[in-house]
C-alpha positions as CSV (number, residue, x, y, z in Angstrom):
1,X,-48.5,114.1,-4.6
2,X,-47.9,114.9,-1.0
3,X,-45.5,112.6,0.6
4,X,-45.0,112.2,4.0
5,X,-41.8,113.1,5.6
6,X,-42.7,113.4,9.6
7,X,-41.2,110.3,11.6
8,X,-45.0,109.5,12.3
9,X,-46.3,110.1,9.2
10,X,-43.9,107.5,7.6
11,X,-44.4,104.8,10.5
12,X,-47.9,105.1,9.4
13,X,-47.5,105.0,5.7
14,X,-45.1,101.9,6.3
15,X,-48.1,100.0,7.9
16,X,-50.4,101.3,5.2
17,X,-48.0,99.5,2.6
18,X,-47.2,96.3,5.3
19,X,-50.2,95.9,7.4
20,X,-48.7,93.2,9.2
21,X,-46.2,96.0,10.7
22,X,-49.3,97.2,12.6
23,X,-48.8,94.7,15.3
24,X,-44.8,95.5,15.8
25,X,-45.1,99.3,15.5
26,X,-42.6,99.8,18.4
27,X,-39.8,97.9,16.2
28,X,-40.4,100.3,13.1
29,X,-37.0,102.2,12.8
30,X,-36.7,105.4,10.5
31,X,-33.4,106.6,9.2
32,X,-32.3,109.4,7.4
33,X,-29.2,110.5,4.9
34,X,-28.9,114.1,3.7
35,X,-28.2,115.8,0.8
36,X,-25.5,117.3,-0.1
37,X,-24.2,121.3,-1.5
38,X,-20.9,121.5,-2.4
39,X,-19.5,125.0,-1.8
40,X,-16.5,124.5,-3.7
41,X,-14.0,122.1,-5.2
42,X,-16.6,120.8,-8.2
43,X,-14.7,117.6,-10.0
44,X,-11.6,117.6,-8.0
45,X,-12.6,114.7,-5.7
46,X,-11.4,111.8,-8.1
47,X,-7.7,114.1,-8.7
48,X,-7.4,113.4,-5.6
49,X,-7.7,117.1,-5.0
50,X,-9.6,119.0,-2.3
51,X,-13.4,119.5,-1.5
52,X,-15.7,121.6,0.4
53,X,-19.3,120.4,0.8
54,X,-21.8,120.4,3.4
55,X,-24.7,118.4,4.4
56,X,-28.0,120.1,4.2
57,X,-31.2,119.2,5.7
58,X,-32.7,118.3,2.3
59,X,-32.7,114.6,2.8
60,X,-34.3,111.2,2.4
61,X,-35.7,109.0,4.8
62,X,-36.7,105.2,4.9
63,X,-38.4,103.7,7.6
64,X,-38.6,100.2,7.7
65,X,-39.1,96.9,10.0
66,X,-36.3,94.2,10.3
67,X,-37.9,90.7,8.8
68,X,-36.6,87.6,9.3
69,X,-35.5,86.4,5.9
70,X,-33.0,88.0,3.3
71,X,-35.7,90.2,1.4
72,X,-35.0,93.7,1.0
73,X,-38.0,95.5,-0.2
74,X,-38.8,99.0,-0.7
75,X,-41.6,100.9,-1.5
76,X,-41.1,105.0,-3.0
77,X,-43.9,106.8,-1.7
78,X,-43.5,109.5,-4.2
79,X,-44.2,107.3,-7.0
80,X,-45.7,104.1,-4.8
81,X,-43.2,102.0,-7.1
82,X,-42.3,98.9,-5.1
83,X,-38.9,97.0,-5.3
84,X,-36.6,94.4,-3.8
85,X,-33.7,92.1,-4.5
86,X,-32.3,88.8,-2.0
87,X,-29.5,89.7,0.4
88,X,-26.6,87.4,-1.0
89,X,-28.0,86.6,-4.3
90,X,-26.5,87.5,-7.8
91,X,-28.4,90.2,-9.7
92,X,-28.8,91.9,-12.9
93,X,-28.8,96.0,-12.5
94,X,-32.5,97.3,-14.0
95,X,-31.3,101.3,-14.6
96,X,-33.5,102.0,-11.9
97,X,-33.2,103.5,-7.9
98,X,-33.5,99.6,-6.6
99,X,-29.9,99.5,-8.0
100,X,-28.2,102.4,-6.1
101,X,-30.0,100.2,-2.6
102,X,-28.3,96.4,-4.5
103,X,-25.4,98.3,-4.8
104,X,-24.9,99.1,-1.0
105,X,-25.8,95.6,-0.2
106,X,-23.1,94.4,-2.5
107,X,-20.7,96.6,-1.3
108,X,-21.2,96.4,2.5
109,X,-21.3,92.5,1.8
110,X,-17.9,92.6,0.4
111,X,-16.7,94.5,3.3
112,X,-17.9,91.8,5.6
113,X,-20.5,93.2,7.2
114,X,-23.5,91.8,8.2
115,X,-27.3,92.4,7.0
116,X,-30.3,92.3,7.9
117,X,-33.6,92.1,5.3
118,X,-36.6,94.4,5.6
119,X,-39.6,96.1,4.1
120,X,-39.3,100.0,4.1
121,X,-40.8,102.8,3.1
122,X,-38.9,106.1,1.2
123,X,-39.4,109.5,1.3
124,X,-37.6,112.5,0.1
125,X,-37.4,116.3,0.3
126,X,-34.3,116.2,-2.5
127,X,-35.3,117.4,-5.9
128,X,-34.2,114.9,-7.8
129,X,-31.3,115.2,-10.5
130,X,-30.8,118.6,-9.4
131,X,-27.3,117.4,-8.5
132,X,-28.0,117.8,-4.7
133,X,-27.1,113.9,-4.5
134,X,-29.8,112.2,-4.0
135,X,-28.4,108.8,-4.9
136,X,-25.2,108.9,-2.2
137,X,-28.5,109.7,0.4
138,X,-30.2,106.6,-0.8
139,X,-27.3,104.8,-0.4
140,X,-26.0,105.8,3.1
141,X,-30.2,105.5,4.0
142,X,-30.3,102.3,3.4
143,X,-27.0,101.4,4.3
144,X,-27.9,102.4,7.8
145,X,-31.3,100.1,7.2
146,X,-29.3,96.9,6.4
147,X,-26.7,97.6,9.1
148,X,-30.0,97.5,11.5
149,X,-27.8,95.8,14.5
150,X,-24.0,97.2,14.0
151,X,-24.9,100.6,11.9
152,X,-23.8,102.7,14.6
153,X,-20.7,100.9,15.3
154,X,-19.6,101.5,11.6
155,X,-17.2,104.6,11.5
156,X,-18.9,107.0,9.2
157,X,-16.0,107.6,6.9
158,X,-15.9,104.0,6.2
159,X,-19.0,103.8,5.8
160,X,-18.7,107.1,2.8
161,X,-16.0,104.6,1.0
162,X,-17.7,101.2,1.0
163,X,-20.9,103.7,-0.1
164,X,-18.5,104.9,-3.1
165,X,-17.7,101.7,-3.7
166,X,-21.1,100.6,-4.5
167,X,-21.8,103.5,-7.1
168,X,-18.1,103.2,-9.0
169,X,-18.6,98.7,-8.8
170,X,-22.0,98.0,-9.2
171,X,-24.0,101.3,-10.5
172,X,-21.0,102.2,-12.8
173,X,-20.7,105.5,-12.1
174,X,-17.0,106.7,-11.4
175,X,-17.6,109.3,-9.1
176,X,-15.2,110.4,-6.4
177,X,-15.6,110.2,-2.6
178,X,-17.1,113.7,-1.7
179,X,-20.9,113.0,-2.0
180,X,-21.2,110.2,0.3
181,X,-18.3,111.6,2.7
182,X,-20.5,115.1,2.7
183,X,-23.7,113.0,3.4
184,X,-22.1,110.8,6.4
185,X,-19.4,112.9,8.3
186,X,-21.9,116.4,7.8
187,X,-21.7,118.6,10.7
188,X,-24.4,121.1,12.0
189,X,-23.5,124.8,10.7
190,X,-20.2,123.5,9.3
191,X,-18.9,122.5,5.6
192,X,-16.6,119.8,5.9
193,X,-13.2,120.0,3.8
194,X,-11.5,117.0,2.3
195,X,-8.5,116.3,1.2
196,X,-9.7,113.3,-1.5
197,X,-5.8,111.8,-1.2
198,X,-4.4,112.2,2.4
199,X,-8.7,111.4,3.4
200,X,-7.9,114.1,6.4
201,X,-10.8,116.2,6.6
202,X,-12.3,118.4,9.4
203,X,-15.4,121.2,9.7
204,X,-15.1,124.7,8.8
205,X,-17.9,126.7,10.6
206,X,-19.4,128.4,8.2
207,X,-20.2,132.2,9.2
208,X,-23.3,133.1,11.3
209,X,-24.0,136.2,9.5
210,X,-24.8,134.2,6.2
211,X,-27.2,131.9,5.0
212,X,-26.7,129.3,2.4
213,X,-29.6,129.1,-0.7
214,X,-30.0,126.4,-3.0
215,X,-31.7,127.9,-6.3
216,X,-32.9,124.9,-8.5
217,X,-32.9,125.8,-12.4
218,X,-36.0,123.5,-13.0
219,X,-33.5,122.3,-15.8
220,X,-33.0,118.3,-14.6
221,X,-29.4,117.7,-14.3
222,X,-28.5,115.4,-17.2
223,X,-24.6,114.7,-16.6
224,X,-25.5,111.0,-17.1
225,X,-22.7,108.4,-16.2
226,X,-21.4,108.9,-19.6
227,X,-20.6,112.2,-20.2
228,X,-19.0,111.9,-16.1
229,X,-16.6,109.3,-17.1
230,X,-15.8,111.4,-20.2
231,X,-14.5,113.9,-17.9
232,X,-12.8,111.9,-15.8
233,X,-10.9,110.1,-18.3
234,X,-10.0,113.2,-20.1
235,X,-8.6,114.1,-16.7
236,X,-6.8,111.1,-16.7
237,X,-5.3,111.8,-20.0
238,X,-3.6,114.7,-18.9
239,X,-1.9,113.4,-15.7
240,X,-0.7,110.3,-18.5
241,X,0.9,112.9,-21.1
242,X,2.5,114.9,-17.5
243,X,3.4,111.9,-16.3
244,X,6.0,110.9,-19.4
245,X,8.6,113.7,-18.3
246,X,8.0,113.2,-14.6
247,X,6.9,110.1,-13.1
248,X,6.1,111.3,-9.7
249,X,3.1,112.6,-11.4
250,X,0.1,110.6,-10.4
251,X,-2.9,112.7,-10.7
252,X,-3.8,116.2,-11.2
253,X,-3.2,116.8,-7.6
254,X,0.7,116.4,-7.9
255,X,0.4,119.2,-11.0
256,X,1.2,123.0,-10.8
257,X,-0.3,125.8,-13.0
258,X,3.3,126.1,-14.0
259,X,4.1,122.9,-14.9
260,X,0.9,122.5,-16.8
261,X,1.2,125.4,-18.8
262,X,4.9,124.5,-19.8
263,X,3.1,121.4,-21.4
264,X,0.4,123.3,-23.3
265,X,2.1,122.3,-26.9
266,X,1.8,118.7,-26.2
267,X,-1.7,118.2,-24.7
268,X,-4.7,117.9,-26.4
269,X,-6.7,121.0,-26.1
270,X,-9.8,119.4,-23.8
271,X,-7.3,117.5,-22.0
272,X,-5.5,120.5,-21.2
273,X,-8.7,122.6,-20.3
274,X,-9.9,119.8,-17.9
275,X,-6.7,120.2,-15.9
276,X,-6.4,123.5,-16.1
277,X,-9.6,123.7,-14.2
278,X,-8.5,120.5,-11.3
279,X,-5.5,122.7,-10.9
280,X,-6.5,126.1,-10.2
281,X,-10.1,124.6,-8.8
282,X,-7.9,123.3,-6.0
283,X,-6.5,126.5,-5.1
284,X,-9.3,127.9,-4.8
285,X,-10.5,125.1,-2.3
286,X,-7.9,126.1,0.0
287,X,-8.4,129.8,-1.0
288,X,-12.0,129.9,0.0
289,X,-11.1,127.7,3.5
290,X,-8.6,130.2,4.4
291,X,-11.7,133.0,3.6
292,X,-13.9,131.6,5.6
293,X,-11.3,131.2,8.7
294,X,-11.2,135.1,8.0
295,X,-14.4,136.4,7.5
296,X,-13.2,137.7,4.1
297,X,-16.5,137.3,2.5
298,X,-15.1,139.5,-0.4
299,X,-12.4,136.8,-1.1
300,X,-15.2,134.4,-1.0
301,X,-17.4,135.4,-3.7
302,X,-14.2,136.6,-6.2
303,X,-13.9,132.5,-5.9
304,X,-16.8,131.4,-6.2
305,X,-17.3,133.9,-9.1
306,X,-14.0,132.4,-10.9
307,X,-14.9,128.7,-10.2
308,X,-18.3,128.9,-12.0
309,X,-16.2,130.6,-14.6
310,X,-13.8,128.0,-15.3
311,X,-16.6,125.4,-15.1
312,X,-18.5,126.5,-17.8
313,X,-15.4,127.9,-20.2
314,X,-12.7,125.1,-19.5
315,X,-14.9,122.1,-18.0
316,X,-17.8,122.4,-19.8
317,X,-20.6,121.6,-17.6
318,X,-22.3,124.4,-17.5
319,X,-26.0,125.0,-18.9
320,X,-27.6,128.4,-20.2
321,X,-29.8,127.8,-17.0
322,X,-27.3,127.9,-14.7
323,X,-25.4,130.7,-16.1
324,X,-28.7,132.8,-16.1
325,X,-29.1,132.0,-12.6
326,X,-25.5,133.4,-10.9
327,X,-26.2,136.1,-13.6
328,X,-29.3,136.7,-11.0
329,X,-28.3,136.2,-8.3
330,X,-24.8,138.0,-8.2
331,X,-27.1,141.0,-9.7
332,X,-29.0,141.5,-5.9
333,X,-27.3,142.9,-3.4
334,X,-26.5,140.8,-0.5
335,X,-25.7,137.7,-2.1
336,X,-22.2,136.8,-1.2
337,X,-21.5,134.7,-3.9
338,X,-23.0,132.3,-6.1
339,X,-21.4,129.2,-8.5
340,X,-23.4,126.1,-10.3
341,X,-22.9,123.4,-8.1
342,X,-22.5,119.8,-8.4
343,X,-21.7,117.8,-11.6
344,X,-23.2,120.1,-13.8
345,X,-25.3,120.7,-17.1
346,X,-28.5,121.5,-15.0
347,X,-29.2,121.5,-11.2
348,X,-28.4,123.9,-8.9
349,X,-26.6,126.9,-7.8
350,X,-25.2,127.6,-4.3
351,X,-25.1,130.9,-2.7
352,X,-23.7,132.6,-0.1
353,X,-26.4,135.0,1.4
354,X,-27.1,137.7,3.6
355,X,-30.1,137.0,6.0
356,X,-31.8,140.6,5.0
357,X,-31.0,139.7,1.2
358,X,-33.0,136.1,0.8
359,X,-36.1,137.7,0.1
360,X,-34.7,140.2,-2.1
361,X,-33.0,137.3,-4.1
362,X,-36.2,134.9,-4.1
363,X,-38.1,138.0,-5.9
364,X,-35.4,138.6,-8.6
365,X,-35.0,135.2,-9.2
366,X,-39.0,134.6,-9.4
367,X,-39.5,138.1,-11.4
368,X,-36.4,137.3,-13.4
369,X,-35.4,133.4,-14.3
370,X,-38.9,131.9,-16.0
371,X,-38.8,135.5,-18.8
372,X,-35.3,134.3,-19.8
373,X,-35.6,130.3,-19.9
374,X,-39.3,129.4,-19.7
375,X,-38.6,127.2,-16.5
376,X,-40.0,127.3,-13.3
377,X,-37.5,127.8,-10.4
378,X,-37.3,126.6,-6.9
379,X,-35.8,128.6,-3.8
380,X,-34.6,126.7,-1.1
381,X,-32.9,128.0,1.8
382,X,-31.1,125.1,3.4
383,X,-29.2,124.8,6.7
384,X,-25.9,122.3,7.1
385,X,-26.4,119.2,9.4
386,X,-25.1,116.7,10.6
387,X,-24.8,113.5,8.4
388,X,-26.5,110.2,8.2
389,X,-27.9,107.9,11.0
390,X,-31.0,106.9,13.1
391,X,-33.6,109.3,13.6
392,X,-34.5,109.4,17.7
């Protein structure tokens, strides 16, 4: 199906779904929410630990008219399914997108702010469940659609919290802050570091002489809310053992590799692989910032190398698909590095890529990846934007 993703292509396909939006054209607004790639720092957002995503201009766009009652409804234009919910009104979740859009209303209604109904159109150029996060875009999208009057005046960070808040209180989903803080504060040519606890954060340009490539398994990302929370409370189990001999202990965050290993004997294996990962998966984090700061591009992909490693051998979200991928792409010369990223067991890989070297990578991955899983890939060079808001 070819969707529309041009700001006059979806003002048009809005009044094809609302005729009566013919007539009031000029008040159609369209805005937009990225995706997201997360360079490095995968599950270390909710141990309060350190990230480094970017936004990328894989993204999702509604455009929509303001109405005068509290209807929000939506129509998918990939799909054509239509939805809606009342601003204000209880509501039972349907395990469908609709609820990830009731989610932001019920958060951003909790925070006080005020909404506005509408009918809207979505588009997207995100592959879904590829772990790109295509449900902290719909929720900052249409955050910015509800906030139609005061949107602007909302300070984007805020905004990335009362958006988590609607996936870990009304989808269920206990995800940390770095997908919606990626997809609101993103900066043009720039991954944006986090430190989940202090919240400080700031760019990091990223180097001119490399290009970043998402390669998409074909494998759907299947890290359902489930096996997520599994993690996180294994996590959590950890820092509660730690935390009997040493109470300042209050997530993996406070935890070195030394005092970890000195409780080996008493954790739980899993427990004890989860935050063995969190640990050193921070220090890398910081590792790769200072790498970047120095154009050590060497340094760079010996990280990423070692945090794909320790996600599939000690976290255990890795997938034969992602593993054959890397295995590609670290094979062609030119690629900087490459790591699975985002949740895991299917979805994507990011890498670090020479400009000369991207065609060279999309052959071996095209000659290479279907003979050994059977799966079509995708190649997407992506370029990291800036984050959320009004399109002009």
């Amino acid at each position: 199906m070819n969707v529309p993703h041009e700001r006059d292509e979806l003002v048009q396909a809005l009044i094809d779904a609302e005729p009566s939006a013919g007539s009031r054209r000029d008040g159609i607004v369209v805005v937009r929410a990225p995706g997201r790639v997360n360079l490095i720092g995968e599950h270390t957002d909710y141990n309060m630990g350190f990230v480094l995503p970017a936004a990328i201009d894989l993204e999702l766009r509604i455009a929509y008219l303001p109405s005068d009652d509290r209807r929000v409804e939506l129509v998918r234009l990939d799909s054509g399914d239509r939805d809606g919910f009342d601003l204000g009104e209880p509501r039972s979740k349907t395990n469908s997108w609709i609820d990830y859009v009731a989610g932001t209303a019920w958060a951003l209604d909790e925070a006080g702010l005020p909404l506005t109904g509408l009918r809207g159109v979505i588009a997207s150029t995100l592959p879904p469940n590829a772990g790109l996060s295509s449900s902290a875009a719909i929720e900052l999208a249409s955050a910015w659609a509800m906030l139609h009057d005061v949107g602007a005046s909302v300070d984007p960070f805020t905004l990335a919290r009362i958006c988590q808040r609607a996936e870990n209180g009304y989808v269920g989903v206990q995800s940390g802050l770095m997908d919606q803080f990626a997809e609101a504060c993103g900066v043009a040519d720039s991954a944006v570091v986090l430190d989940c606890r202090s919240l400080e954060w700031r760019p990091i340009p990223l180097p001119p002489n490399l290009m970043l490539v998402v390669l998409h398994t074909g494998s759907r990302r299947h890290l359902d809310g489930s096996a997520y929370n599994e993690r996180r409370s294994q996590c959590d189990l950890a820092v509660a053992e730690l935390a009997r001999d040493d109470p300042r202990i209050t997530s993996l965050r406070d935890v070195t590799l030394d005092e970890l290993e000195s409780a080996r004997d008493r954790l739980d294996p899993v427990p004890f692989a989860r935050a063995e990962h969190v640990v050193n998966e921070n220090a890398r984090v910081e590792a790769t910032v200072a790498a970047l700061r120095a154009d050590d591009l060497e340094a760079v992909g010996r990280l990423f190398a070692e945090s794909h490693r320790s996600l599939r051998d000690l976290f255990d979200v890795s997938s034969p698909e992602l593993d054959a991928m890397v295995g590609i792409a670290t094979s062609v010369d030119g690629v900087v590095g490459a790591r699975m990223t985002g949740a895991g067991f299917g979805g994507c890989t990011v890498n670090l890529v020479r400009p000369a070297a991207v065609e060279m990578l999309r052959a071996a991955v095209l000659e290479r990846y279907p003979a050994i899983t059977g799966l079509t890939p995708l190649i997407l060079p992506v370029n990291a934007t800036d984050g959320a808001g009004r399109m002009a």
